[in-house]
C-alpha positions as CSV (number, residue, x, y, z in Angstrom):
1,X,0.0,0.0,0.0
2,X,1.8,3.3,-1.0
3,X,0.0,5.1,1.7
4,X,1.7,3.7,4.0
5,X,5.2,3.9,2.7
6,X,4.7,7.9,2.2
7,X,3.7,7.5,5.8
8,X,6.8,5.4,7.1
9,X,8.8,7.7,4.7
10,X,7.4,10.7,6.9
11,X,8.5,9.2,10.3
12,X,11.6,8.4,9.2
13,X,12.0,12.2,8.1
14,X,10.4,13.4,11.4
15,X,12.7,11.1,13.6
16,X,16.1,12.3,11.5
17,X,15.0,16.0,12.5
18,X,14.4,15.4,15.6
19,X,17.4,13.8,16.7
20,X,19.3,16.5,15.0
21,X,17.6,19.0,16.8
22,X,18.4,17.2,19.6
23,X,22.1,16.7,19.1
24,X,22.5,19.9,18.4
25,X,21.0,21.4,21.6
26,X,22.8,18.9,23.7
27,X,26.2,20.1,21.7
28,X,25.6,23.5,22.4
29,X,25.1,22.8,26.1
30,X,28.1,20.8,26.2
31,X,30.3,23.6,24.3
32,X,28.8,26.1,27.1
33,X,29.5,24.0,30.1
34,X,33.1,22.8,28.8
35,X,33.8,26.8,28.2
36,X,32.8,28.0,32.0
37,X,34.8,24.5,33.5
38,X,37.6,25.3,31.0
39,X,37.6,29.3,32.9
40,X,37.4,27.9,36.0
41,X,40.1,25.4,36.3
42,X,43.9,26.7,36.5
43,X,45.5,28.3,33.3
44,X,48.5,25.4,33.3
45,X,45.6,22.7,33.4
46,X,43.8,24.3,30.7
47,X,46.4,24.5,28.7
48,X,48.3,21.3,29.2
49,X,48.2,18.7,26.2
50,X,49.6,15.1,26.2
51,X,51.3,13.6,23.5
52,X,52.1,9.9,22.7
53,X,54.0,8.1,20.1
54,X,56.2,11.3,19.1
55,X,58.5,10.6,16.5
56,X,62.2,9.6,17.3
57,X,63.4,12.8,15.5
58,X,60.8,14.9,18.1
59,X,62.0,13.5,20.8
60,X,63.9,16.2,22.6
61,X,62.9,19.6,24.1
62,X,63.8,22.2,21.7
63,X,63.0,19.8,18.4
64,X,59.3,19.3,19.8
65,X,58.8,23.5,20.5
66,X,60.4,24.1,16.7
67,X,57.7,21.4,15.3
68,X,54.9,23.6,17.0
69,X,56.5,27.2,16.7
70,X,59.7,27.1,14.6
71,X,59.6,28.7,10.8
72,X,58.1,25.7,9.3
73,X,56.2,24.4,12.6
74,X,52.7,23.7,12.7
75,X,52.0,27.3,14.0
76,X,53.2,30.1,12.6
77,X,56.9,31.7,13.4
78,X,54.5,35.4,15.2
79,X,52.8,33.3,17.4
80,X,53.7,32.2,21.2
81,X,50.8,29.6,21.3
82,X,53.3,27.1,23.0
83,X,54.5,28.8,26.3
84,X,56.6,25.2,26.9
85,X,57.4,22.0,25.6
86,X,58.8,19.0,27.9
87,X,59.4,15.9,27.4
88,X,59.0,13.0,30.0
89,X,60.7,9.5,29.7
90,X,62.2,6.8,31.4
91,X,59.0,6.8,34.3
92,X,59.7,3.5,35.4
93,X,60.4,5.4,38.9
94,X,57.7,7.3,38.6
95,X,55.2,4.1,38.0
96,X,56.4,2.5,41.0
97,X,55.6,5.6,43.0
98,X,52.0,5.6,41.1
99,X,51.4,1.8,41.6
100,X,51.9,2.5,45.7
101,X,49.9,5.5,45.6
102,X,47.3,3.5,44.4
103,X,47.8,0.8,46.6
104,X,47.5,3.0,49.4
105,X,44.6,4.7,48.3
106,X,42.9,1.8,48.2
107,X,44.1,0.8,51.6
108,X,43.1,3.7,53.0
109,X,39.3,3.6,51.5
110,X,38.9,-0.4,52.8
111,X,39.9,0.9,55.7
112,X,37.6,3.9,56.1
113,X,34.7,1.3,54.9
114,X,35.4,-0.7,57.7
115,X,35.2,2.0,60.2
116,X,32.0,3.2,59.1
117,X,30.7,0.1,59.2
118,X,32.1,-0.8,62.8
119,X,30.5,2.2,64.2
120,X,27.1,1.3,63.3
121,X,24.2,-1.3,65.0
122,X,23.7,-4.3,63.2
123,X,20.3,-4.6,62.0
């Protein structure tokens, strides 16, 4: 029955509109809450970016700023759009530390479970 294929064919329009309007208005909340949590938090969190799997020939302080700002870097020469560039390796130290952090943290919440639960009546 044709009828009802312009019918379904209709639905199917409405349903594509919708959800676009939909996605759309959810976007623009998103962009509006990311802006005011991007204004609140410090400028060096804000601003911080991580990088993985950097080229052998980027690998060093100086050659990773010239990729971003240098004459032929990724932004222009004029601009100061990279304040700093590090690089971190060799955090097998630094892992260890993490690992026992974590260890600890989770220590220390098992712990605080256990007190809360000590301090109440059994039921």
């Amino acid at each position: 029955r044709p009828e009802l294929l312009w019918l379904h064919a209709a639905f199917v329009w409405f349903v594509v509109v919708a959800v676009t309007w939909l996605l759309y208005d959810a976007h623009q909340d998103f962009l509006e809450r990311r802006f005011t949590w991007l204004k609140n938090i410090p400028g060096s969190q804000a601003t911080t970016i991580l990088l993985e799997n950097i080229p052998n020939h980027l690998r060093s302080d100086a050659a990773l700023e010239d990729y971003f700002q240098g004459p032929n870097g990724v932004f222009m020469r004029d601009s100061k759009i990279v304040q700093n560039a590090y690089i971190v390796r060799r955090t097998k130290t630094l892992r260890k530390k993490w690992d026992a952090m974590q260890d600890t943290r989770k220590a220390l919440d098992l712990a605080t479970n256990r007190s809360e639960g000590a301090g109440s009546a059994p039921a």
